[in-house]
PDB file of N, CA, C and O in Angstrom, chain B, residues numbered from 101:
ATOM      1  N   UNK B 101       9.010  21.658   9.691  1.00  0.00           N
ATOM      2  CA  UNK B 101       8.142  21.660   8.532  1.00  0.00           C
ATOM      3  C   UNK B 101       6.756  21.184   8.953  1.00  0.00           C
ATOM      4  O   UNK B 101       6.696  20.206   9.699  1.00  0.00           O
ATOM      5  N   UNK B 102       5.556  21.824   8.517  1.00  0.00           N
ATOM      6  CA  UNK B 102       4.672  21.489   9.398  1.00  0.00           C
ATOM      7  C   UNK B 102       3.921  20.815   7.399  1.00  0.00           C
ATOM      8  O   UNK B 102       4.187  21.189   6.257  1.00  0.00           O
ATOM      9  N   UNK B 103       2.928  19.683   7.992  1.00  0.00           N
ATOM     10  CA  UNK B 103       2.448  19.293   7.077  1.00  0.00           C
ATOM     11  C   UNK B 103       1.148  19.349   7.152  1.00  0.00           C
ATOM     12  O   UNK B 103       0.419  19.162   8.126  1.00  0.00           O
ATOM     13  N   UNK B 104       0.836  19.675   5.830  1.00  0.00           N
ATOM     14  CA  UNK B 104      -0.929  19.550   5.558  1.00  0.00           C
ATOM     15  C   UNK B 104      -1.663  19.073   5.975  1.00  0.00           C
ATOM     16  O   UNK B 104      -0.821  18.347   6.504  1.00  0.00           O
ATOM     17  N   UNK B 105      -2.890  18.548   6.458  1.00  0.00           N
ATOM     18  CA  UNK B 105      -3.448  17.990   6.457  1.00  0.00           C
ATOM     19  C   UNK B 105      -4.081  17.456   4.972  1.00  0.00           C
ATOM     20  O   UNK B 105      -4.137  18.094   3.921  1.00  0.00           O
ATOM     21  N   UNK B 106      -4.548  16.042   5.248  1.00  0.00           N
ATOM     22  CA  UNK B 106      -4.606  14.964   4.324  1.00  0.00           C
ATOM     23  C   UNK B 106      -6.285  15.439   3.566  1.00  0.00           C
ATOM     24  O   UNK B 106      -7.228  15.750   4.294  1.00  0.00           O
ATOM     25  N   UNK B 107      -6.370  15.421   2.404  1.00  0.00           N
ATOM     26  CA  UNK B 107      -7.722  15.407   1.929  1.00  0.00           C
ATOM     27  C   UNK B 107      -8.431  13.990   2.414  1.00  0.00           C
ATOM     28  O   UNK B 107      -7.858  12.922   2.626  1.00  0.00           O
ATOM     29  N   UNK B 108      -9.788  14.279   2.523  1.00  0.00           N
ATOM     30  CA  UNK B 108     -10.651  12.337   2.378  1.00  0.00           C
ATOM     31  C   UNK B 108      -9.976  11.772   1.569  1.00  0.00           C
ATOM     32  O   UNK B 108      -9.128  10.919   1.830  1.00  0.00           O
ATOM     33  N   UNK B 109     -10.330  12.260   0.281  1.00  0.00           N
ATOM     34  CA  UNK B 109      -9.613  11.496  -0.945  1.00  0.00           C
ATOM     35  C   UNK B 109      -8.208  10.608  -0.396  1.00  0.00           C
ATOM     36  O   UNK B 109      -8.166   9.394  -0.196  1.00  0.00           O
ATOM     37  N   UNK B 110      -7.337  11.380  -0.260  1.00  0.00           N
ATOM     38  CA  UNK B 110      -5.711  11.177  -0.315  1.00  0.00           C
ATOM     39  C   UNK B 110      -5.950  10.123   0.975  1.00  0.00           C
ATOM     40  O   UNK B 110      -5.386   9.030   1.016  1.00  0.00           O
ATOM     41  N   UNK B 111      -7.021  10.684   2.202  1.00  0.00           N
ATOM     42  CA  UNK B 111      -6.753   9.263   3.317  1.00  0.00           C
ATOM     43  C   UNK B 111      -7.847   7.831   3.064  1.00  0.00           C
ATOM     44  O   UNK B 111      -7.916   6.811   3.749  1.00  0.00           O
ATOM     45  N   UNK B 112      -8.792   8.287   1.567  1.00  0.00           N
ATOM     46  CA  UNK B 112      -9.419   6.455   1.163  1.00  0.00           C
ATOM     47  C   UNK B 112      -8.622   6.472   0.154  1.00  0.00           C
ATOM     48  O   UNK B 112      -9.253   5.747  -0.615  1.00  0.00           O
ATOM     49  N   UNK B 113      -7.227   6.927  -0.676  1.00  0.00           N
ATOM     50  CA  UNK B 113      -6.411   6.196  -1.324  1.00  0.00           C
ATOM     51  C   UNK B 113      -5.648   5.451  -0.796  1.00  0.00           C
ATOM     52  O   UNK B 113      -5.296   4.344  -1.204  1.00  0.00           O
ATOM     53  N   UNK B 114      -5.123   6.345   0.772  1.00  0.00           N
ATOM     54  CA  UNK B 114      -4.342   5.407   1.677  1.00  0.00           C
ATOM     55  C   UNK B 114      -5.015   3.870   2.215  1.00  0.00           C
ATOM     56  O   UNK B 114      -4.699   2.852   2.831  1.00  0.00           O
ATOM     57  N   UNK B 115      -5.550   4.168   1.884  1.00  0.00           N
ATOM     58  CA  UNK B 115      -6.740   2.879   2.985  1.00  0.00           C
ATOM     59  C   UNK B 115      -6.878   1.680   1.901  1.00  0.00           C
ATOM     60  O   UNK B 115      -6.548   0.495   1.924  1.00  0.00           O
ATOM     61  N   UNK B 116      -7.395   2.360   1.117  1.00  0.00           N
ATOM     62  CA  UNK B 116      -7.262   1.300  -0.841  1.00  0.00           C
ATOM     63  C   UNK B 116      -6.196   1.015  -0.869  1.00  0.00           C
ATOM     64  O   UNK B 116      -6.057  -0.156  -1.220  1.00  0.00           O
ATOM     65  N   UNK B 117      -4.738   1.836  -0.537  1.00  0.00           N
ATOM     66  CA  UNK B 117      -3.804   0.947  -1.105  1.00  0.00           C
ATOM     67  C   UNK B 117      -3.305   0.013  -0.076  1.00  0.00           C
ATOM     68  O   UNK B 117      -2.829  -1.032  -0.519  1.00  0.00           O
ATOM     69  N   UNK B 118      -3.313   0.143   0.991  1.00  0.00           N
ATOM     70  CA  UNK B 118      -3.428  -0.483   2.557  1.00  0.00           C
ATOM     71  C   UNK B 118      -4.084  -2.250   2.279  1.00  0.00           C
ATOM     72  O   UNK B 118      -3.725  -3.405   2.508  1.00  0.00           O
ATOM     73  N   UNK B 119      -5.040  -1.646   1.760  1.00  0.00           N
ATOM     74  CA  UNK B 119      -5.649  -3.040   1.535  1.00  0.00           C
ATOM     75  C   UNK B 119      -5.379  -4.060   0.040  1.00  0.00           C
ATOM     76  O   UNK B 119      -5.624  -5.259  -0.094  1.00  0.00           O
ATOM     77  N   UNK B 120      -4.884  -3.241  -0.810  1.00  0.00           N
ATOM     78  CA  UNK B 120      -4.601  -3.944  -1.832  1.00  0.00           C
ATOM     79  C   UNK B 120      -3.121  -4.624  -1.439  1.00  0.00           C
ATOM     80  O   UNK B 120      -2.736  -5.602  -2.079  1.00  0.00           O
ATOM     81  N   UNK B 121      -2.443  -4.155  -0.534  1.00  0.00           N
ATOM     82  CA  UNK B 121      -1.240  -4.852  -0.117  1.00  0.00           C
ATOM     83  C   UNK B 121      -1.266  -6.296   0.494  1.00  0.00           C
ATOM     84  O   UNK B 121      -0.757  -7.401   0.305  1.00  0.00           O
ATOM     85  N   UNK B 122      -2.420  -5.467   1.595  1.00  0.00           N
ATOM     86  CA  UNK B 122      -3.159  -7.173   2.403  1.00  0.00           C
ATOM     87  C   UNK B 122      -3.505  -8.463   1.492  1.00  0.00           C
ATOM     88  O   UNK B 122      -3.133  -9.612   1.728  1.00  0.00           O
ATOM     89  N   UNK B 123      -4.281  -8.041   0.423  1.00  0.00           N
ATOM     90  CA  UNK B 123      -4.921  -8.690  -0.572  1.00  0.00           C
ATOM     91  C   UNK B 123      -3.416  -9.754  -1.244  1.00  0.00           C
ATOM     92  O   UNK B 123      -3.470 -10.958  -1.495  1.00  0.00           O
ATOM     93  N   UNK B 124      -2.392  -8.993  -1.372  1.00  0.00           N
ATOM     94  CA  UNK B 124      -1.357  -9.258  -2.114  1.00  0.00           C
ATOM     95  C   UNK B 124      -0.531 -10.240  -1.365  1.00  0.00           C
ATOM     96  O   UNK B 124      -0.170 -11.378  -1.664  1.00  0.00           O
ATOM     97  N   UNK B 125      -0.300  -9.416  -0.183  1.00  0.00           N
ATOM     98  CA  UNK B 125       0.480 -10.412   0.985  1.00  0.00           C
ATOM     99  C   UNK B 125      -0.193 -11.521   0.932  1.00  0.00           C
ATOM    100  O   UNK B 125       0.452 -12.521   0.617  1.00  0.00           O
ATOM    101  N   UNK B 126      -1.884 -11.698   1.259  1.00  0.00           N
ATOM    102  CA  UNK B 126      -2.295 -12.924   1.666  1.00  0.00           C
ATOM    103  C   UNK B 126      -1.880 -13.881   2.736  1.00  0.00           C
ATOM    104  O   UNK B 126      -1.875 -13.476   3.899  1.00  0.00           O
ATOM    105  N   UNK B 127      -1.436 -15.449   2.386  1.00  0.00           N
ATOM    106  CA  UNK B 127      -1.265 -15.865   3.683  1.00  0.00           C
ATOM    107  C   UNK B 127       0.656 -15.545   4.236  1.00  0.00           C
ATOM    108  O   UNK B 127       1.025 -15.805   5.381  1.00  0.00           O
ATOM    109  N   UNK B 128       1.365 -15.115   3.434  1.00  0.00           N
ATOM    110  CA  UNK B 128       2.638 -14.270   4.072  1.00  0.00           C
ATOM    111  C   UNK B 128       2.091 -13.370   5.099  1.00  0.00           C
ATOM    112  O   UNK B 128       1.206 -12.517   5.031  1.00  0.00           O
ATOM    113  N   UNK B 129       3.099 -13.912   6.411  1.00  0.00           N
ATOM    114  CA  UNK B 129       3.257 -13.176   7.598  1.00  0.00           C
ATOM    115  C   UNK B 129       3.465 -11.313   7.260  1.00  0.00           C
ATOM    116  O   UNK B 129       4.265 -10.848   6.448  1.00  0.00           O
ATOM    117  N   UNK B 130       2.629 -10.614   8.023  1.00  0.00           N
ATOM    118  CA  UNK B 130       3.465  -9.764   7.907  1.00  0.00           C
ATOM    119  C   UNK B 130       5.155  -9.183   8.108  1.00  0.00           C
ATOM    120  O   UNK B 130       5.668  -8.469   7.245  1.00  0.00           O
ATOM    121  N   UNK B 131       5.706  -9.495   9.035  1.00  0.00           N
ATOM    122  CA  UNK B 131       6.876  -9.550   9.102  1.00  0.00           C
ATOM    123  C   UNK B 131       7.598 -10.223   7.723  1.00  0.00           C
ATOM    124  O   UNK B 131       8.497  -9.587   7.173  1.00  0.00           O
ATOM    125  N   UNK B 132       7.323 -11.064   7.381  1.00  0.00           N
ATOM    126  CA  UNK B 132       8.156 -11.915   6.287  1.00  0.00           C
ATOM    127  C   UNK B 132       7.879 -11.480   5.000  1.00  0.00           C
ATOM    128  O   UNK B 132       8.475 -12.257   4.254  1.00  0.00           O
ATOM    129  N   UNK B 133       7.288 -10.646   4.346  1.00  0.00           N
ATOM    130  CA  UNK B 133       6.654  -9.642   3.808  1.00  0.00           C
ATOM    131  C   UNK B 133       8.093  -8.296   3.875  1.00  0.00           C
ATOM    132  O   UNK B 133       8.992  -7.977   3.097  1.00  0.00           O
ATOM    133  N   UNK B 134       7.688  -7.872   5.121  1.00  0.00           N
ATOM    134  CA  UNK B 134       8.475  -6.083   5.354  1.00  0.00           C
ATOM    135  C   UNK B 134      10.108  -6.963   5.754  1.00  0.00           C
ATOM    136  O   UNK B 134      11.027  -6.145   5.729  1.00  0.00           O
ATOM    137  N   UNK B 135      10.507  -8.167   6.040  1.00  0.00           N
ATOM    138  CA  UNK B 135      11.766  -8.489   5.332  1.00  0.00           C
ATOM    139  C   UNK B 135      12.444  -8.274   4.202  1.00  0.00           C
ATOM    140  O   UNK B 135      13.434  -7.620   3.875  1.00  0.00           O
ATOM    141  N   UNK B 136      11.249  -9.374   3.398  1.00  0.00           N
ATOM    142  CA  UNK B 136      11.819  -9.438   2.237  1.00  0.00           C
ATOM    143  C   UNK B 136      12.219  -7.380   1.631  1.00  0.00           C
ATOM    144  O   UNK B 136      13.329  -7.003   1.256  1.00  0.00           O
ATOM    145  N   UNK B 137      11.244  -6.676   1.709  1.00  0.00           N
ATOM    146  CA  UNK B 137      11.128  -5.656   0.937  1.00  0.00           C
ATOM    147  C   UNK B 137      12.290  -4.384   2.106  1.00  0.00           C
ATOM    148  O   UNK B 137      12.268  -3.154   2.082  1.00  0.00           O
ATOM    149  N   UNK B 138      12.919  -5.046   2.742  1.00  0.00           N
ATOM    150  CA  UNK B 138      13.745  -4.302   3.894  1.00  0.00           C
ATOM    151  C   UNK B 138      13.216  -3.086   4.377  1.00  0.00           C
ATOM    152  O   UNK B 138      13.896  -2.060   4.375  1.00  0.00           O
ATOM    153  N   UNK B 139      11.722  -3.132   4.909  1.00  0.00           N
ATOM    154  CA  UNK B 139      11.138  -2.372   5.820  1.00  0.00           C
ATOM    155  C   UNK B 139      10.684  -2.651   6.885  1.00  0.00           C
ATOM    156  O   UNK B 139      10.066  -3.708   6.761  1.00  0.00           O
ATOM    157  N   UNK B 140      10.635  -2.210   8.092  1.00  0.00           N
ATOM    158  CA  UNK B 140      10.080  -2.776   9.082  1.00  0.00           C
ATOM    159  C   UNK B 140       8.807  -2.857   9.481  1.00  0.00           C
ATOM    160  O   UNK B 140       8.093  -1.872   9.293  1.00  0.00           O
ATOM    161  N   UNK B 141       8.147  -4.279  10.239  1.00  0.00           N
ATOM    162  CA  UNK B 141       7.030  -4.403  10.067  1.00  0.00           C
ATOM    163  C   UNK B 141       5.865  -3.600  10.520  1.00  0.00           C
ATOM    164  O   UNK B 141       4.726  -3.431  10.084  1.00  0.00           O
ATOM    165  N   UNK B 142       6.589  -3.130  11.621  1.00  0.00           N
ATOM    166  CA  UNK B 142       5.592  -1.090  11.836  1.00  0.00           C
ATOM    167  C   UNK B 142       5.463  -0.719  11.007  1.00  0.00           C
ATOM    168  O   UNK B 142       4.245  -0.580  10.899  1.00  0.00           O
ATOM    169  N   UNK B 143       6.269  -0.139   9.540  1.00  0.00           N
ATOM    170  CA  UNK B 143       5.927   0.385   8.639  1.00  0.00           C
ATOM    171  C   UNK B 143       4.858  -0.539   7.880  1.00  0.00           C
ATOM    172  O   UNK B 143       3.752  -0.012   7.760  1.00  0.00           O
ATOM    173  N   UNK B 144       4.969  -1.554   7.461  1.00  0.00           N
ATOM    174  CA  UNK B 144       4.012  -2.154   6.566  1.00  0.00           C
ATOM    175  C   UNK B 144       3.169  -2.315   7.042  1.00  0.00           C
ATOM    176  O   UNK B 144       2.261  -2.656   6.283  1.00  0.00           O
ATOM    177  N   UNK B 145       2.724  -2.204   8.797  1.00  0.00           N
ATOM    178  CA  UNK B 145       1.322  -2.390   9.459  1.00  0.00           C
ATOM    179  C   UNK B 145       0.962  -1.129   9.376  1.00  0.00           C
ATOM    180  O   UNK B 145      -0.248  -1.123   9.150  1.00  0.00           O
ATOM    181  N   UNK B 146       1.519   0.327   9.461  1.00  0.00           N
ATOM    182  CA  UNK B 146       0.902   1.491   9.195  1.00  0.00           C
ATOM    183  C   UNK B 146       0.433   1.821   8.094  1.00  0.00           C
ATOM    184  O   UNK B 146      -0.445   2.673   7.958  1.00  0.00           O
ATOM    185  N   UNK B 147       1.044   1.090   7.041  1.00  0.00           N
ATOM    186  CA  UNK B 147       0.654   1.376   5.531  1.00  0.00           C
ATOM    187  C   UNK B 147      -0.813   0.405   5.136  1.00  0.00           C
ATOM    188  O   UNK B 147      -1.884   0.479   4.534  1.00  0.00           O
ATOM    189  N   UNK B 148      -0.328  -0.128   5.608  1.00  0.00           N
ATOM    190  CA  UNK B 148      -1.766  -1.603   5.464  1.00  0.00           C
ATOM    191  C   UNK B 148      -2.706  -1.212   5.841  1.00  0.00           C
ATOM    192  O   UNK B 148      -3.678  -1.489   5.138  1.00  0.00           O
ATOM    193  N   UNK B 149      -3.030  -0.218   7.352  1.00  0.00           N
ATOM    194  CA  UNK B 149      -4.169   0.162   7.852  1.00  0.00           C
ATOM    195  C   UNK B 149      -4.450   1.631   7.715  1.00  0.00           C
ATOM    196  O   UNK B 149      -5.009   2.312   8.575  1.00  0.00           O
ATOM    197  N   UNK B 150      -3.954   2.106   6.412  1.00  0.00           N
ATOM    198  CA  UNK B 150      -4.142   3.252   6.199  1.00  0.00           C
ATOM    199  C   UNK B 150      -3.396   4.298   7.023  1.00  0.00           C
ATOM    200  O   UNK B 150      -3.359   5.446   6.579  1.00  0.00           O
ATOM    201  N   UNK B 151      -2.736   3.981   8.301  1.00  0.00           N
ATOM    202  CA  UNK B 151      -1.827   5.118   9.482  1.00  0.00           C
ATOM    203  C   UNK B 151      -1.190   5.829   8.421  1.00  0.00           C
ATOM    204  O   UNK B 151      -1.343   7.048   8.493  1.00  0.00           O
ATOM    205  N   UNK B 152      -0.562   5.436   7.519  1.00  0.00           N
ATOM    206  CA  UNK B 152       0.403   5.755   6.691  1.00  0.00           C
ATOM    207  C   UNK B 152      -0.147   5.980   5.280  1.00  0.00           C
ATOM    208  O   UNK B 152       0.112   5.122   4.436  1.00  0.00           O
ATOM    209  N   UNK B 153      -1.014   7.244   4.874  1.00  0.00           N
ATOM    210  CA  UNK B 153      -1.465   6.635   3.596  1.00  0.00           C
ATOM    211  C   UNK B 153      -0.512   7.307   2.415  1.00  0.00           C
ATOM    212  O   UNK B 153      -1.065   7.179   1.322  1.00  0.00           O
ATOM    213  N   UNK B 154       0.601   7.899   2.340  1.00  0.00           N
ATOM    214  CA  UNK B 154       1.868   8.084   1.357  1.00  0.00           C
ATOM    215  C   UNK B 154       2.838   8.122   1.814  1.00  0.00           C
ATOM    216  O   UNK B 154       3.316   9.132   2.329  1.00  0.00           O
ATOM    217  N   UNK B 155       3.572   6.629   1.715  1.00  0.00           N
ATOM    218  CA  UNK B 155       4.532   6.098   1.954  1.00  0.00           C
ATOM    219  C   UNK B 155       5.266   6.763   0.571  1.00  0.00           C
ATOM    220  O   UNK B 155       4.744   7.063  -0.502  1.00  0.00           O
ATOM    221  N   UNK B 156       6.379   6.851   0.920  1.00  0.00           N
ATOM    222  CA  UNK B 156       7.354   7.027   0.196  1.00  0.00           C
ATOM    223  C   UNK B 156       7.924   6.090  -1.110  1.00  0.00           C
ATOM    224  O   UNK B 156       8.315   4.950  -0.863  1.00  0.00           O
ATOM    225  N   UNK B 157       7.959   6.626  -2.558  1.00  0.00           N
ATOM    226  CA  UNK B 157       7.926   6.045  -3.351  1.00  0.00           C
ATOM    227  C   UNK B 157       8.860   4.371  -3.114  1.00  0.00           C
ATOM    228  O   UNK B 157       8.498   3.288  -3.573  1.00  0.00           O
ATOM    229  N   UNK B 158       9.904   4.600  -2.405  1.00  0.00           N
ATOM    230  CA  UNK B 158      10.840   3.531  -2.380  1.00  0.00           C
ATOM    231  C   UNK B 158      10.927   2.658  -1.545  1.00  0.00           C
ATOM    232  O   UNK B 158      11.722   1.721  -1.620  1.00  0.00           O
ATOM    233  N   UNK B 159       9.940   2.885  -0.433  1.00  0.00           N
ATOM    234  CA  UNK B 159       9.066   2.055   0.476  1.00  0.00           C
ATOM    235  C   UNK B 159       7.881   1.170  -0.819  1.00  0.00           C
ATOM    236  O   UNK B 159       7.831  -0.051  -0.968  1.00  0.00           O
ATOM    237  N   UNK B 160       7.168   2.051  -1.484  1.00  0.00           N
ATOM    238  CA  UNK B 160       5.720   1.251  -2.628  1.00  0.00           C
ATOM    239  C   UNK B 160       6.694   0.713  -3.274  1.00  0.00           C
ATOM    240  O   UNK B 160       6.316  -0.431  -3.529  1.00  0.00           O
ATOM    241  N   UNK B 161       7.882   0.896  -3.748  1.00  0.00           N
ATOM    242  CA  UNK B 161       8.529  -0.203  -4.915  1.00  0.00           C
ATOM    243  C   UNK B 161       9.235  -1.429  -4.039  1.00  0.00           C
ATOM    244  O   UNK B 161       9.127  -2.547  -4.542  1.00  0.00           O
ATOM    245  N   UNK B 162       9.808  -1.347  -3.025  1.00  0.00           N
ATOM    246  CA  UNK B 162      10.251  -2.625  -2.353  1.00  0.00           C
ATOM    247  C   UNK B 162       9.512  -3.570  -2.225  1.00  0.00           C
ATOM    248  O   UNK B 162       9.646  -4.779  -2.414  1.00  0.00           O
ATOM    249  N   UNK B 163       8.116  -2.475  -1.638  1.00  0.00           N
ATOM    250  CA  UNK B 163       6.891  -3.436  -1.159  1.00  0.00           C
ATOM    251  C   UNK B 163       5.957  -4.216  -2.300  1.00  0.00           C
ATOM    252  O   UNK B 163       5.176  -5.164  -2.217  1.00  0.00           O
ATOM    253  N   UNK B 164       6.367  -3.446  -3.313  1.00  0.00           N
ATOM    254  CA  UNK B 164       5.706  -4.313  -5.116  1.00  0.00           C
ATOM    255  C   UNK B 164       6.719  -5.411  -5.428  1.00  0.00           C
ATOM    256  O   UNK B 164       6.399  -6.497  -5.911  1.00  0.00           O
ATOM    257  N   UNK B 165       7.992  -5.041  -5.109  1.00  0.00           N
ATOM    258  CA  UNK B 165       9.010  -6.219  -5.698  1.00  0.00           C
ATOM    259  C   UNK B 165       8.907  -7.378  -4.737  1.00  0.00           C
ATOM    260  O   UNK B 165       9.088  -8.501  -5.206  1.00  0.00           O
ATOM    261  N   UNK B 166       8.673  -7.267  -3.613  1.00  0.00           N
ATOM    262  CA  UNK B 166       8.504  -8.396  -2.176  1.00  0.00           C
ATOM    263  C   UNK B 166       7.116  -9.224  -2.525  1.00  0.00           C
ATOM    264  O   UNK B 166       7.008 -10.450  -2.487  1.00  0.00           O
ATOM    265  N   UNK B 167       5.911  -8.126  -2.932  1.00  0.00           N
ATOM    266  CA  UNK B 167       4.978  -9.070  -3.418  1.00  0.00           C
ATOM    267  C   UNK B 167       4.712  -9.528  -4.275  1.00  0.00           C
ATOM    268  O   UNK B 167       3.716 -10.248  -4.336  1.00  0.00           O
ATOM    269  N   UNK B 168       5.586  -9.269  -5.400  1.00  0.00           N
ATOM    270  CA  UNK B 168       5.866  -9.572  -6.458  1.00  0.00           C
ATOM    271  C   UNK B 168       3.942  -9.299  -7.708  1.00  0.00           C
ATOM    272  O   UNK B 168       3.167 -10.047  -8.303  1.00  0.00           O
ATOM    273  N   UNK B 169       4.089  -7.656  -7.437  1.00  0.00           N
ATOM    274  CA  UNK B 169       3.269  -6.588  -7.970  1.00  0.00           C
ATOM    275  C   UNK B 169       3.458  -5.624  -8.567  1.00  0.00           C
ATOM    276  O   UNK B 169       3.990  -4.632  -8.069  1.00  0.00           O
ATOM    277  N   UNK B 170       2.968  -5.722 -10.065  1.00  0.00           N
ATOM    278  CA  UNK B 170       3.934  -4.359 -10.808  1.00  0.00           C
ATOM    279  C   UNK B 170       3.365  -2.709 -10.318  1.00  0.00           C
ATOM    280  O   UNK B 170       2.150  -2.537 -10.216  1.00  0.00           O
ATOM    281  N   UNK B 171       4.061  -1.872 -10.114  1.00  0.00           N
ATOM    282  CA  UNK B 171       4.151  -0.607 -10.048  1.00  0.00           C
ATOM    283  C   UNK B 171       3.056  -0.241 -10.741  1.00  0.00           C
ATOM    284  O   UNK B 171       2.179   0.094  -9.945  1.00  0.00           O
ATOM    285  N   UNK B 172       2.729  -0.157 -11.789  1.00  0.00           N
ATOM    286  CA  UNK B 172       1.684   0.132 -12.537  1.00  0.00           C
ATOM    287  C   UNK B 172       0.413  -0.030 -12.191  1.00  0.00           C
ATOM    288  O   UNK B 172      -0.422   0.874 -12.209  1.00  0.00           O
ATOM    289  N   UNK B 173       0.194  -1.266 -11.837  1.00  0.00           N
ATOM    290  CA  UNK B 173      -0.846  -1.904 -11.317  1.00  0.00           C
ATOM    291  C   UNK B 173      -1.409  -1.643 -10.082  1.00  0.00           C
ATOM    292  O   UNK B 173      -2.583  -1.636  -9.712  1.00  0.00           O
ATOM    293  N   UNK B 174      -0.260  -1.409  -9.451  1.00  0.00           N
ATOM    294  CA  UNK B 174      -0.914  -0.631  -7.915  1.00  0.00           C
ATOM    295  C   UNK B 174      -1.125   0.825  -8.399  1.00  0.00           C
ATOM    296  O   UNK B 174      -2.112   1.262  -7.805  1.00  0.00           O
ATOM    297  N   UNK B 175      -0.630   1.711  -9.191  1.00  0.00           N
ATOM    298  CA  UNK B 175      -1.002   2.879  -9.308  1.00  0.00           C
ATOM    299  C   UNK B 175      -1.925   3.018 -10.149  1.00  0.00           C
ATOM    300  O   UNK B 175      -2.166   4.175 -10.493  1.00  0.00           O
ATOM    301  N   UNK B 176      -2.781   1.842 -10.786  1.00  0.00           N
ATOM    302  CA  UNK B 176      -3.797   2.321 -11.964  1.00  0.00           C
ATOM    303  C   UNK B 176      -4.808   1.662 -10.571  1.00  0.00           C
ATOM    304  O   UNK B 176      -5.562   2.609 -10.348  1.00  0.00           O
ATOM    305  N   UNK B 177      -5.057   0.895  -9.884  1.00  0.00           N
ATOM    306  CA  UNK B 177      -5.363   0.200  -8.866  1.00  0.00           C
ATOM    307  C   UNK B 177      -6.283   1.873  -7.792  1.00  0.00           C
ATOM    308  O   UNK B 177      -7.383   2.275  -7.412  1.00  0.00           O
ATOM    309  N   UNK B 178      -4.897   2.217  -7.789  1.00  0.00           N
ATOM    310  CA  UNK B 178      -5.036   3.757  -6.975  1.00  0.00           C
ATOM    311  C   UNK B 178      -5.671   5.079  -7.577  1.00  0.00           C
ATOM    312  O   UNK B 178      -6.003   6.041  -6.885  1.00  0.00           O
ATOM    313  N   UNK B 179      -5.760   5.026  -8.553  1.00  0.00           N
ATOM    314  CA  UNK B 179      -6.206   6.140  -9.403  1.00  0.00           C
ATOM    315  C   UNK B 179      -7.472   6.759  -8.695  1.00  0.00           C
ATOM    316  O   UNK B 179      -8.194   6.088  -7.957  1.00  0.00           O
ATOM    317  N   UNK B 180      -7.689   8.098  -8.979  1.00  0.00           N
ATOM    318  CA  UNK B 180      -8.190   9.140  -8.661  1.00  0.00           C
ATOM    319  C   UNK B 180      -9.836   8.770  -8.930  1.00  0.00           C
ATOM    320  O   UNK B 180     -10.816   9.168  -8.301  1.00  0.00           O
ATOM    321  N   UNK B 181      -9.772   7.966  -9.965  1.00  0.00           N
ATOM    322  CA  UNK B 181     -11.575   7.177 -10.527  1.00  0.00           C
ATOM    323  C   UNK B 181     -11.468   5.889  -9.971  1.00  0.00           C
ATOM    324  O   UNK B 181     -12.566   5.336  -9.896  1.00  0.00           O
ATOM    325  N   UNK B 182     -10.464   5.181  -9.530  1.00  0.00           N
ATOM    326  CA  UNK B 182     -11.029   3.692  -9.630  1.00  0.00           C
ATOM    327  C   UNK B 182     -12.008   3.556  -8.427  1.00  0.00           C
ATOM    328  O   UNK B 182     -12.287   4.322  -7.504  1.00  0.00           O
ATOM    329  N   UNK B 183     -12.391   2.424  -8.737  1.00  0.00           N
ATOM    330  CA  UNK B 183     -13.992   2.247  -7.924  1.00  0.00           C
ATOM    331  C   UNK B 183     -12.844   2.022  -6.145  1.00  0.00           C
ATOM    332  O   UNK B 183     -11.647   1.810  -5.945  1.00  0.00           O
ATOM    333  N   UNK B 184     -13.529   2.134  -5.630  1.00  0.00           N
ATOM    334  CA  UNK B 184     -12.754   2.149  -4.286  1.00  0.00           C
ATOM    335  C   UNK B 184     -13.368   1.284  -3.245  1.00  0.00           C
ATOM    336  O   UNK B 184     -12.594   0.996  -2.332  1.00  0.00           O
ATOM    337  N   UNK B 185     -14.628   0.777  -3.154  1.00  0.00           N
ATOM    338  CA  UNK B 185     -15.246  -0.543  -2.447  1.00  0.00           C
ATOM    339  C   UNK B 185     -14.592  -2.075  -2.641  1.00  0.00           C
ATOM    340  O   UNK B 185     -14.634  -2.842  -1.679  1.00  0.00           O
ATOM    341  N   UNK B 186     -14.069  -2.444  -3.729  1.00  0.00           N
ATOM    342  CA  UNK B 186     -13.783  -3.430  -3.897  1.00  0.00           C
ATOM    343  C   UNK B 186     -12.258  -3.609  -4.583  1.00  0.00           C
ATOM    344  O   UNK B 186     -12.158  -3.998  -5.747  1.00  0.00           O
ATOM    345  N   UNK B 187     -11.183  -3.320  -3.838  1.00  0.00           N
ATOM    346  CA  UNK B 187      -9.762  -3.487  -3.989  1.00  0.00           C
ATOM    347  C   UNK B 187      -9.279  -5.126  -5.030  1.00  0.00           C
ATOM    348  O   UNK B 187      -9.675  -6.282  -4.882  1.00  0.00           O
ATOM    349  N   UNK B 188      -8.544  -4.678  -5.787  1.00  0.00           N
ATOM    350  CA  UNK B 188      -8.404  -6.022  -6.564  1.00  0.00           C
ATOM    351  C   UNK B 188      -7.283  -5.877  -7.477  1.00  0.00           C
ATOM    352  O   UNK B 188      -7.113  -4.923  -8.237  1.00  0.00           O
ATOM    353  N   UNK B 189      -6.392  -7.080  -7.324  1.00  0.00           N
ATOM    354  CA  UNK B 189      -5.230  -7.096  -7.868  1.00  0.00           C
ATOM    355  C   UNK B 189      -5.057  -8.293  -8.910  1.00  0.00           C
ATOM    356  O   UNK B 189      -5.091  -9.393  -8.357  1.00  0.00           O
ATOM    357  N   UNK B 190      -4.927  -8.319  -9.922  1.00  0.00           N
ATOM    358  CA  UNK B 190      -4.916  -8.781 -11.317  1.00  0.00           C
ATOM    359  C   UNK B 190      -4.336 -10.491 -10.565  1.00  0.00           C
ATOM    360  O   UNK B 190      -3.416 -10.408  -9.751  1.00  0.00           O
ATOM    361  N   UNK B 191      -4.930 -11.991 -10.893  1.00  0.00           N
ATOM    362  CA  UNK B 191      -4.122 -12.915 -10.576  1.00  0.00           C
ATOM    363  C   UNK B 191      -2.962 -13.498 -11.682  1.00  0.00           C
ATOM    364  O   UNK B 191      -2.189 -14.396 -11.350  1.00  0.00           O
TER     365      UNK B 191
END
């Protein structure tokens, strides 16, 4: 199966949501992080730095329940308008 290539768009959503994770993790290790959410920490370092910018829905929900971040919030966060310079997650 050969895959698309990525629009800009789709690779600065990856990158926005990459970083809204960082933002979230904070001072949690990465590793202790992609534990809790039973992914490995390659994956959550590819997703974090954009390598990975659509992770698989059930990879984004482990990784919301581990940081304890609603679903919603990362996807209104992600939206197609939101401002994209300044990543920010509700305290």
């Amino acid at each position: 199966m050969v895959r698309t290539p990525l629009t800009p768009w789709e690779r600065q959503r990856g990158e926005q949501f990459g970083a809204l994770l960082r933002q979230a993790r904070g001072d949690r290790s990465m590793v202790e992080v992609a534990a809790a959410a039973g992914v490995s920490a390659e994956t959550l370092r590819k997703i974090e730095t954009g390598r990975a910018p659509t992770p698989a829905f059930f990879t984004v929900a482990a990784l919301a329940t581990a940081l304890e971040v609603s679903l919603d919030e990362l996807a209104a966060a992600c939206a197609h308008d939101a401002e994209w310079e300044e990543p920010a997650l509700s305290a």
